[in-house]
C-alpha positions as a Markdown table, in Angstrom:
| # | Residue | x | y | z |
|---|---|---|---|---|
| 1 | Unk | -2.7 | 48.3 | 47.1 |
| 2 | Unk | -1.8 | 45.8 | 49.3 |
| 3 | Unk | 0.1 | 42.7 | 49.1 |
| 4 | Unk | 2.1 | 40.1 | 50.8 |
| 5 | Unk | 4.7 | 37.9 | 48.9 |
| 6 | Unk | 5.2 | 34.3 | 49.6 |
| 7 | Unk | 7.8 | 31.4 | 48.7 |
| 8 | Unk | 10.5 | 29.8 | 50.0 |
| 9 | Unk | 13.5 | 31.5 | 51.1 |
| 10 | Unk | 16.0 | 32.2 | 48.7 |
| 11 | Unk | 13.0 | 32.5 | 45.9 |
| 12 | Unk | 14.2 | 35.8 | 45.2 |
| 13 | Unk | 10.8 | 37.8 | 47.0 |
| 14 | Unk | 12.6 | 39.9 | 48.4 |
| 15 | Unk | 14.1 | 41.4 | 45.0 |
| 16 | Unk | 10.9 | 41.3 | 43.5 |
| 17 | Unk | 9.2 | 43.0 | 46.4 |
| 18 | Unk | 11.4 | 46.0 | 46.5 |
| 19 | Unk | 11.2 | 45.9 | 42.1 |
| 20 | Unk | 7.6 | 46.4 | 43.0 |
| 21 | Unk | 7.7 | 49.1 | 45.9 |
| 22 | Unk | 9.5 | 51.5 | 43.5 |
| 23 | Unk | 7.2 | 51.1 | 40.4 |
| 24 | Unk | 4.2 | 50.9 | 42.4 |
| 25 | Unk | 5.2 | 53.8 | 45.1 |
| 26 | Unk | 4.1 | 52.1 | 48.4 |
| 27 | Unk | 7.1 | 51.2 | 51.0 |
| 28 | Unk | 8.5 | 47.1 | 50.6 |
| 29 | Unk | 8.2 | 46.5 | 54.4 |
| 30 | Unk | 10.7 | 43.3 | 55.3 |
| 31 | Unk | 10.7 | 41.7 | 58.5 |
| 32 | Unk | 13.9 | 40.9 | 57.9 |
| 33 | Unk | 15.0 | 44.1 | 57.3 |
| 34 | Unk | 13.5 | 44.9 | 61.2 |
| 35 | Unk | 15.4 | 42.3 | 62.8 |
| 36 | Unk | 18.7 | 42.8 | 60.9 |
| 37 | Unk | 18.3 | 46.6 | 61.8 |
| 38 | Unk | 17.7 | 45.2 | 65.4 |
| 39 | Unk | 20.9 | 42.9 | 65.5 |
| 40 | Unk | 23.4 | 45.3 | 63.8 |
| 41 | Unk | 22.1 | 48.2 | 67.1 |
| 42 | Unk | 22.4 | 45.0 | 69.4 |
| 43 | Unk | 18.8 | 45.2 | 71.1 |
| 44 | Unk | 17.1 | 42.7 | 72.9 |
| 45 | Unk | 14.9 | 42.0 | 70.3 |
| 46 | Unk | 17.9 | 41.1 | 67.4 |
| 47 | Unk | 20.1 | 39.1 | 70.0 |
| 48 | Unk | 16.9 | 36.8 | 70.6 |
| 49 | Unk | 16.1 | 36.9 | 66.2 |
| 50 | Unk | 19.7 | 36.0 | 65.9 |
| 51 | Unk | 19.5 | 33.2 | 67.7 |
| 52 | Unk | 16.6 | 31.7 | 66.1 |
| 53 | Unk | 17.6 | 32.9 | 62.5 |
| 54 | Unk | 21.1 | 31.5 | 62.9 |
| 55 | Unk | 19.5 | 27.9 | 62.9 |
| 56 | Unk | 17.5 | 28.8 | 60.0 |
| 57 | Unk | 14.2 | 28.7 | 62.7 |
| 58 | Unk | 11.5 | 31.3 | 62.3 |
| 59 | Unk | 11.3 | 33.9 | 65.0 |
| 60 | Unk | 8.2 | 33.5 | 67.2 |
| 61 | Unk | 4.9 | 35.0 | 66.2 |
| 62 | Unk | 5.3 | 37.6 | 69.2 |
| 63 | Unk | 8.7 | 39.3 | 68.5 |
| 64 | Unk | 6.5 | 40.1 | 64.6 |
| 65 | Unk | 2.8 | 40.6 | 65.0 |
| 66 | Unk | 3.1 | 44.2 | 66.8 |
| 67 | Unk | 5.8 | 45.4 | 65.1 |
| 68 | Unk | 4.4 | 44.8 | 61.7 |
| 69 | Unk | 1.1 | 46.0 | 62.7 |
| 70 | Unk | 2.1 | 49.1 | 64.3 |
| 71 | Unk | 4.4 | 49.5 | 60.7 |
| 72 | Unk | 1.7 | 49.5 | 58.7 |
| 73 | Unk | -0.3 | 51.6 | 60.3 |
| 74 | Unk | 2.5 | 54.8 | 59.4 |
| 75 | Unk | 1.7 | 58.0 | 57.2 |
| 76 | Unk | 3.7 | 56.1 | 55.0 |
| 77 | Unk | 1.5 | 52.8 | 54.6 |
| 78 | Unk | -2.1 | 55.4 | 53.4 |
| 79 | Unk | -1.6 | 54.4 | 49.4 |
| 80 | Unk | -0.8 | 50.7 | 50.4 |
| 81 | Unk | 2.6 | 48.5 | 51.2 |
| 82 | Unk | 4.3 | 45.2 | 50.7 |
| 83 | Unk | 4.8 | 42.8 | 53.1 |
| 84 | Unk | 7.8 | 40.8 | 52.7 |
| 85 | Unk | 8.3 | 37.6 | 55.3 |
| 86 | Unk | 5.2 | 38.3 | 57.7 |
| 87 | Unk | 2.9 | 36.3 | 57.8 |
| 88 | Unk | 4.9 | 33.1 | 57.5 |
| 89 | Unk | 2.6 | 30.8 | 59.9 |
| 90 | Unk | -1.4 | 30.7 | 59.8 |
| 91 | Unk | -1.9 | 32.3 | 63.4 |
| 92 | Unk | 0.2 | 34.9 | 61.9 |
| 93 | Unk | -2.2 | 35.2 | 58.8 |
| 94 | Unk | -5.3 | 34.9 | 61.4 |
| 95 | Unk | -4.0 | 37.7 | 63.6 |
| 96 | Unk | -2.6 | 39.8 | 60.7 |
| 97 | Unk | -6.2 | 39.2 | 59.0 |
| 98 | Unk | -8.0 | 40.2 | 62.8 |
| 99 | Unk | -5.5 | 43.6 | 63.4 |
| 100 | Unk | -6.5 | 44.7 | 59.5 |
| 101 | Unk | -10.0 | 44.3 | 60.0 |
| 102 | Unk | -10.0 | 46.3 | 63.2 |
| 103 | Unk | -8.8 | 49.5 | 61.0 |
| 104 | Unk | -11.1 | 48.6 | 58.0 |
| 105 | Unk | -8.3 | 47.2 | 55.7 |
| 106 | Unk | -7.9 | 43.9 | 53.9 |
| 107 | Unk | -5.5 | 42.5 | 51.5 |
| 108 | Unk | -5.6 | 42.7 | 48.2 |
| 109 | Unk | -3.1 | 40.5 | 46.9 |
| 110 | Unk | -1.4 | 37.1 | 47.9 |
| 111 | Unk | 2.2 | 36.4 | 45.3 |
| 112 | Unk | 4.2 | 33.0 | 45.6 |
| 113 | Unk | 6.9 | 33.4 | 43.6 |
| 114 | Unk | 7.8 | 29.4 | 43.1 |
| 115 | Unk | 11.1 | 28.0 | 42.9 |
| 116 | Unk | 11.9 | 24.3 | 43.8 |
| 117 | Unk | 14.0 | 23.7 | 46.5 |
| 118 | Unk | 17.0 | 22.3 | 44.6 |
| 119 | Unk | 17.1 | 25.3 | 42.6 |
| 120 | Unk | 16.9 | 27.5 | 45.7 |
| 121 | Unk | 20.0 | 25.1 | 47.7 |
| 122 | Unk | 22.1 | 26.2 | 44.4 |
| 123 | Unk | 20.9 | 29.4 | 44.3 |
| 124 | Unk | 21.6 | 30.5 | 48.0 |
| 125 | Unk | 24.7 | 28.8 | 48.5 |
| 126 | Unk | 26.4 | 31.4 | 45.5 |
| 127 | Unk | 25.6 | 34.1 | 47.9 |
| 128 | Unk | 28.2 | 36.2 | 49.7 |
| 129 | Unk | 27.6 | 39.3 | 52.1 |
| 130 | Unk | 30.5 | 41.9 | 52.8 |
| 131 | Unk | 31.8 | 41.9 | 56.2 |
| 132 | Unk | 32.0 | 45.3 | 55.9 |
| 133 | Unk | 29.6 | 47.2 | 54.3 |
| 134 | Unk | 27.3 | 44.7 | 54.0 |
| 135 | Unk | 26.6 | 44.4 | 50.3 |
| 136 | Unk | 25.1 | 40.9 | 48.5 |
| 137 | Unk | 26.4 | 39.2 | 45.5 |
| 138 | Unk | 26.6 | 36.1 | 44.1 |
| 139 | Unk | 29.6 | 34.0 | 42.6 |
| 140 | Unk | 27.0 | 32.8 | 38.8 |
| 141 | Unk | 24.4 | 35.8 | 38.8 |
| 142 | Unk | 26.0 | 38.7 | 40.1 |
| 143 | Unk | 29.5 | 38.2 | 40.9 |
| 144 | Unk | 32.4 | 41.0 | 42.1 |
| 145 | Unk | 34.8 | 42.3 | 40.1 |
| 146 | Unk | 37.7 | 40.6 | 42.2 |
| 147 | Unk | 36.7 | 37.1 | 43.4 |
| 148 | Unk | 36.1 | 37.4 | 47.8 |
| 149 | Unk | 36.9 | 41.0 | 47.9 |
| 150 | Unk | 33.7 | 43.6 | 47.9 |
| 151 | Unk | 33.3 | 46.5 | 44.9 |
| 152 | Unk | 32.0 | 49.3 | 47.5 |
| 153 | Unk | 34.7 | 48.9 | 50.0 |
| 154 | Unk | 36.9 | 46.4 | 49.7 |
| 155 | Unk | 36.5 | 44.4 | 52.5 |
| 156 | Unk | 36.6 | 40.3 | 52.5 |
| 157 | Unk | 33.0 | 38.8 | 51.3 |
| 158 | Unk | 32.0 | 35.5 | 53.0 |
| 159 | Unk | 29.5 | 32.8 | 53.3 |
| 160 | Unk | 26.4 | 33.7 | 55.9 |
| 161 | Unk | 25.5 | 31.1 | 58.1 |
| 162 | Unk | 22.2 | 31.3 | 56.9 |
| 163 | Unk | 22.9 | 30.2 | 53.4 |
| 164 | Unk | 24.9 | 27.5 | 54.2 |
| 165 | Unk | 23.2 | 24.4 | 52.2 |
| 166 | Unk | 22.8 | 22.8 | 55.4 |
| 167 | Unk | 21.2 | 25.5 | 56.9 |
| 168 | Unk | 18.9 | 26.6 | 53.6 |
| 169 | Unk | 17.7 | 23.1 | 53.7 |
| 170 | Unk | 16.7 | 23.4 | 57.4 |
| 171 | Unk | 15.0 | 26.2 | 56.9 |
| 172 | Unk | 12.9 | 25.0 | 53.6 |
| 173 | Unk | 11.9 | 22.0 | 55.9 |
| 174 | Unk | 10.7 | 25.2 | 58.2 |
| 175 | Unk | 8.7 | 26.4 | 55.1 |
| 176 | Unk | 7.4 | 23.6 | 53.9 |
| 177 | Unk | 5.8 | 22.3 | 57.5 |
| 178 | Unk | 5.0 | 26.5 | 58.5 |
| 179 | Unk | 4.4 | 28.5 | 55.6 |
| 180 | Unk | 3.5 | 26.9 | 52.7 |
| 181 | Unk | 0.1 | 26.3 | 54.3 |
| 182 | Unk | -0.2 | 30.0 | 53.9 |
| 183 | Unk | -0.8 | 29.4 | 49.9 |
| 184 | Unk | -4.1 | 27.4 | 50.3 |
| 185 | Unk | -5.0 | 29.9 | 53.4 |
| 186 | Unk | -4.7 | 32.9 | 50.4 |
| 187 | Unk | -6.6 | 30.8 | 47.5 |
| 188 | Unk | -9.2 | 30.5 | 50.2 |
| 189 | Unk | -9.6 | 34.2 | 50.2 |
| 190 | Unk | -9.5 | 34.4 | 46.3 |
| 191 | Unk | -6.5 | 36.6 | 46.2 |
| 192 | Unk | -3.3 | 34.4 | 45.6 |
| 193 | Unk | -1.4 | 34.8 | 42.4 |
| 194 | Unk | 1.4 | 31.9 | 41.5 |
| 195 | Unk | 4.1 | 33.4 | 39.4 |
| 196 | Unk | 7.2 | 30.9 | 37.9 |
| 197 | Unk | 10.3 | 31.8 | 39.9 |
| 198 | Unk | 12.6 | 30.1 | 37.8 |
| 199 | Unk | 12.3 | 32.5 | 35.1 |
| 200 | Unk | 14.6 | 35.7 | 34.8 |
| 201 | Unk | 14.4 | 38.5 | 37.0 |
| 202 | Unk | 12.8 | 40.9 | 34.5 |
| 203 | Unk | 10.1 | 38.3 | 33.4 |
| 204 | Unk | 9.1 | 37.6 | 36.8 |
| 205 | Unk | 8.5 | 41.0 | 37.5 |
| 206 | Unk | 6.6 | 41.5 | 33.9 |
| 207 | Unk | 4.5 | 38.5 | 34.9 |
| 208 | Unk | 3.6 | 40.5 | 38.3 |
| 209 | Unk | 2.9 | 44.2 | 36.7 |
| 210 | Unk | 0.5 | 42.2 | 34.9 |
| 211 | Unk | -1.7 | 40.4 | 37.7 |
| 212 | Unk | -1.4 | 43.7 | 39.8 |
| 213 | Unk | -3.2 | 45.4 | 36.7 |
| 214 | Unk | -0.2 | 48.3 | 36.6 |
């Protein structure tokens, strides 16, 4: 099985993704997982993604389309796999579609989890990441135990750059001119599924399990 998730940033994909990797057995392969990986080991690649995710820009179709590629193409990837934030631009969907035909795959389904933007500004802005450890939470849905201090270590919990409102709004301005396009590309191909993103976590996922047939 596999599948690609769209929707704006801060749609909660990602979560939903990874909900699905474990029930479904098939890795949740996230681009920004590759370039956070990249930055924290200070590579050439994640000093140049930095700089382009700290603006809230995408990062260029040719720091992605080989990586992923060659990802999915691993022992792990046989039964399927989820791509999470690739493609995000139609070349990226065009070459994605050309590299998957030249080793006899094709995708099988296309989910847009849809959340309007204000709800996603309000949403993101409630994050906070450890300094430390590294660990998410958020002040309304999932809160730590002592306000700015992280459960797992301790250390001090602040506000990314990235989900700054000003920058969250810059980069749905990137999604709505770059990637939404992506959602009529897929109900070309007869294999997008729209699911309600506002709803709770649990529902969201139920409302998945059931267009994926599991």
């Amino acid at each position: 099985m596999k599948i690609i998730m769209l929707g704006a940033p801060g749609a909660g994909k990602g979560t939903q993704a990874k909900m699905i990797a474990e029930k479904c057995g098939i890795p949740h392969i996230s681009t920004g997982d590759i370039f956070r990986a990249n930055i924290k080991n200070g590579t050439e690649l994640g000093a140049k993604a930095k700089g382009y995710m700290d603006q809230g820009l995408l990062v260029p179709d040719e720091l992605v389309c080989d990586l992923v590629v060659d990802r999915i193409q691993q022992a792990d990837c046989e039964k399927g796999y989820i791509l999470d934030g690739f493609p995000r631009t139609i070349p990226q969907a065009k070459a994605l579609e050309e590299a998957l035909n030249a080793i006899g795959q094709k995708l099988d389904f296309a989910l847009d989890i849809e959340v309007s933007d204000e709800h996603i500004i309000n949403r993101m802005s409630g994050r906070r990441a450890c300094v430390g450890c590294g660990a998410t939470y958020h002040v309304i849905f999932n809160p730590t135990k002592v306000e700015g201090v992280c459960d797992i270590c301790g250390d001090t919990l602040i506000l990314r750059d990235d989900d700054k409102p000003e920058t969250v709004e810059k980069r749905l301005e990137v999604y709505h001119s770059q990637t939404k396009p992506l959602i009529d590309f897929y109900a070309a191909e007869n294999i997008l599924a729209e699911i309600d993103g506002t709803q709770s976590m649990e529902k969201v996922f139920e409302d998945i399990m059931k267009i994926l047939g599991v």
